[in-house]
Residue, then its C-alpha position, 0 to 999 in steps of 0.5 A: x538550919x535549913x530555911x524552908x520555902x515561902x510556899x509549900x506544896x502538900x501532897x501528903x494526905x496525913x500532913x494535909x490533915x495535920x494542917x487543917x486540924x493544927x493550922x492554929x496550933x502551928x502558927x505558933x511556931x513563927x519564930x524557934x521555940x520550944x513546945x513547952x513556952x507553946x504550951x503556956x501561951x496556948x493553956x495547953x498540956x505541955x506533953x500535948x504541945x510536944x506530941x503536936x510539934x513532933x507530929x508536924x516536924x515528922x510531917x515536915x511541917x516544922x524543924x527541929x532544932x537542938x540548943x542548949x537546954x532542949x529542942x525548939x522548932 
């Protein structure tokens, strides 16, 4: 795993965008976890938690992980 940097620059509008609609939802992720334990603690959709965590990790916002049973990010 590589361990991203304390501070981030974001130059990209879409992953700007994405911090300021999911900023809440993306705190959730201080530690690896699947999308689907985000979505109980958050009482959302666990397809909904997915399609935001693959947004972010393709926005390079989070890491994706593989571990035995699924991905964490």
């Amino acid at each position: 795993m590589t361990d991203l940097p304390a501070h981030l620059t974001v130059t990209d509008p879409a992953a700007a965008r994405a911090l300021r609609q999911d900023s809440a939802f993306l705190s959730l992720f201080t530690a690896p976890v699947s999308p689907s334990d985000v979505a109980q603690r958050a009482g959302m959709a666990a397809n909904l938690a997915h399609h935001h965590a693959r947004k972010l990790a393709d926005l390079g916002l989070l890491q994706e992980q593989r571990r035995e049973g699924g991905k964490v990010f």
